[in-house]
N, C-alpha and C positions, 0 to 999 in steps of 0.2 A: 142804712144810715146815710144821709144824706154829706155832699163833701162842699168843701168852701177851699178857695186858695190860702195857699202858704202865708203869704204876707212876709215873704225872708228877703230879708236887707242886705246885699252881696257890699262889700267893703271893698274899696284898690288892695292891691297887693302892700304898699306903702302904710293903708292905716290899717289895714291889720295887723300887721307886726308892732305899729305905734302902740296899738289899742291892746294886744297882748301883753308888752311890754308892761304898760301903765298897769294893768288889770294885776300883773304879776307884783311889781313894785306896791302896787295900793294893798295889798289883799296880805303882803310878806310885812307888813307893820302892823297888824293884828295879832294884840296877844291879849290873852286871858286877866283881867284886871278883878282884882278881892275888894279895893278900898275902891267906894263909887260916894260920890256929892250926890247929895239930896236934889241937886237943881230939878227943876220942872222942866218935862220933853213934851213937845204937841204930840197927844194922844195917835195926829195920824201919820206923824210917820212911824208909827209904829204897825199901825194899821195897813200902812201900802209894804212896810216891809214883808208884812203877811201873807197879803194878796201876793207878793212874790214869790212868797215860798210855798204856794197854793199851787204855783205854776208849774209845777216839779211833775216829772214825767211820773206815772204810778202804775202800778200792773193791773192791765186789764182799765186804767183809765179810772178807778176804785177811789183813788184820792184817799186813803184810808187814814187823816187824820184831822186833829183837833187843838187850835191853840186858843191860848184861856189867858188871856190879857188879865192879869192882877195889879190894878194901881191904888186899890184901897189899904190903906195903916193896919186896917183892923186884919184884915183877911193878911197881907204882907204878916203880922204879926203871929198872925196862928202858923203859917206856913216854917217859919222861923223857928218855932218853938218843937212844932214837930220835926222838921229837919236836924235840927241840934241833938234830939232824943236817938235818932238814929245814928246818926252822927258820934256821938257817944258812946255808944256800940261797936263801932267802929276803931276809933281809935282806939279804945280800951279792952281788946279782947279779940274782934270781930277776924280784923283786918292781922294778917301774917306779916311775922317782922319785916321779911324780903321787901313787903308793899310799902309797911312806914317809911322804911330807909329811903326807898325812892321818893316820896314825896318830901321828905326832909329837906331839899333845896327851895320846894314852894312854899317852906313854912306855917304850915297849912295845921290847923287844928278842928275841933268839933265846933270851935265860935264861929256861927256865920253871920256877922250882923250886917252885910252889904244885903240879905235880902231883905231887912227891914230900910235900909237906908237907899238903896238905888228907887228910883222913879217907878221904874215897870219889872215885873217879874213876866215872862212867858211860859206858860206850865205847856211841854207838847205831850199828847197823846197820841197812842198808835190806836187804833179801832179794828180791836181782832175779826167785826164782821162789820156789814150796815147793817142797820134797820129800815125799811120803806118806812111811808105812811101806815099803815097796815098792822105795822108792827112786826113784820115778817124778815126772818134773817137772810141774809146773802152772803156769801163767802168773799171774799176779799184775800188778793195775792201777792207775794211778797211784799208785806209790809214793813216788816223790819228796812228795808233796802228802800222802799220809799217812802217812808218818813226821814231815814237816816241821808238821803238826799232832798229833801224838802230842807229839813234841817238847820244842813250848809247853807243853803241857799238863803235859808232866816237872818242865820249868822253874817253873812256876806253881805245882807242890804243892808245891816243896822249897821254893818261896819262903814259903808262904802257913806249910809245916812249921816255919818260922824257921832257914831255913839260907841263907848266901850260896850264890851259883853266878857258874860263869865258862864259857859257849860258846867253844870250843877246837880250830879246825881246821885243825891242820898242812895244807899239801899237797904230796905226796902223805899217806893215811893206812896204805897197803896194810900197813904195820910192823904194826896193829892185828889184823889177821886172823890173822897168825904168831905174834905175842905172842900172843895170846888165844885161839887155836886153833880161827877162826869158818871157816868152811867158805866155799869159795872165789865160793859163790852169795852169798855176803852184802858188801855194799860199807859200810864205817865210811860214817858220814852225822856225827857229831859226837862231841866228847870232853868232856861237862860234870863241871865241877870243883863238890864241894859239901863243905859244911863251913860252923866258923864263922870272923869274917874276924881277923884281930887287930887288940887293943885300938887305938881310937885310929887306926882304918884313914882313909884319903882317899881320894877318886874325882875323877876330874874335873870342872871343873862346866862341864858342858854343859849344854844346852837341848834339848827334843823338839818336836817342831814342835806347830803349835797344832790344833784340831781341823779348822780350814777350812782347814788347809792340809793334813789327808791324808784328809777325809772331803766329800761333796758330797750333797746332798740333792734328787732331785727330784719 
C-alpha cells in the first residue's frame, strides 16, 4: 500500500490548552432535546457532519457503516408510527420497573412526535460484513466499537453545527431496514434526531459526574 504524509497540525502549547478548554466547555452544553421546531436546516450541514463522522478510526480501516439521511414527511411519518408500536411495548410491559423509575425524571413516554416534527432524522447502521462489487462477503472487525465512535463524532459535529440532537433507540429497530430499504447485512445502531429545539425549550437538570469519578490517573 502505498503511504502519503500525515498532514498533522502541531498547536503551541498555549492553544492547546485554549482549544481544549473551548472543546470541553462547547461540547458540556449538549444535552439531549424531545421538543425540536419544525425550522428548515441546509441539507449540507448535515451532510459534512457526516463526512465527519466517516472519518472515525475503524478496524482494519472496514468503515463498517451506513447513515440514511430522512427529511421526507412521509418516510419521517412511517418511521414514527413504527417506533411508537415498539415503543408501546416497552413501556407497557416490555421494559422492567427498575428501568421506568429511572427514566421518570426525563418524562419520557411511548409518544415520539419530534421524529415527525424535527427537520432530519439520521438512521445509523452497523454493516456486519461488506459486500464488493461482485457481491462477495468480506468480514469486517469490531464494528460495534467503530460505529459506536463514528457516532460521537456525528453527534459532536451537529452539535458544534448549532443543531440540537436526541440519540433514539426503539428496541427492536429491524422496522428501519424495511422502511429504508438497507440491506439485510446491515443492523440499525441508532436513530438521531437533529434540528432546532423550540423557543423556550427545558431539559432536565441533572448532573454529570465529576472527573474523579470517571477518570483515574496513574
Amino acid at each position: 500500500m502505498s503511504r502519503k504524509p500525515l498532514n498533522f497540525v502541531e498547536l503551541s502549547p498555549e492553544k492547546m490548552l485554549s482549544t481544549s478548554r473551548e472543546f470541553k466547555q462547547t461540547l458540556s452544553r449538549r444535552r439531549s432535546v424531545r421538543e425540536f421546531s419544525d425550522r428548515t436546516v441546509d441539507r449540507e450541514v448535515i451532510e459534512n457532519a457526516i463526512s465527519a463522522a466517516g472519518s472515525a478510526p475503524s478496524g482494519a480501516n472496514k468503515q463498517p457503516w451506513h447513515f440514511a439521511i430522512v427529511e421526507s414527511r412521509e418516510v419521517k411519518a412511517l418511521i414514527r408510527k413504527a417506533a411508537e408500536a415498539e415503543e408501546q411495548e416497552f413501556y407497557n410491559g416490555r421494559a422492567p420497573q427498575s428501568w421506568l423509575d429511572d427514566l421518570k425524571v426525563f418524562e419520557t413516554d411511548e409518544h415520539k412526535p419530534f421524529l415527525e416534527t424535527a427537520p432530519y432524522l439520521i438512521a445509523v447502521f452497523l454493516e456486519r460484513n461488506s459486500v464488493d462489487e461482485e457481491g462477495v462477503k468480506h468480514k469486517n472487525y469490531y464494528m460495534p466499537e467503530s460505529v459506536g465512535i463514528a457516532t460521537g463524532m456525528l453527534i459532536s459535529a451537529l452539535h458544534f453545527s448549532g443543531l440540537a440532537t436526541l440519540t433514539h433507540t426503539p428496541s427492536p429497530m429491524k422496522f428501519l431496514n424495511q422502511i429504508l430499504e438497507r440491506p439485510s447485512n446491515e443492523k440499525p445502531f441508532m436513530l438521531i434526531v437533529a434540528g432546532y429545539p423550540v423557543d423556550d425549550v427545558t431539559v432536565p437538570d441533572i448532573e454529570r459526574k465529576s472527573f474523579d469519578q470517571i477518570a483515574s490517573i496513574f
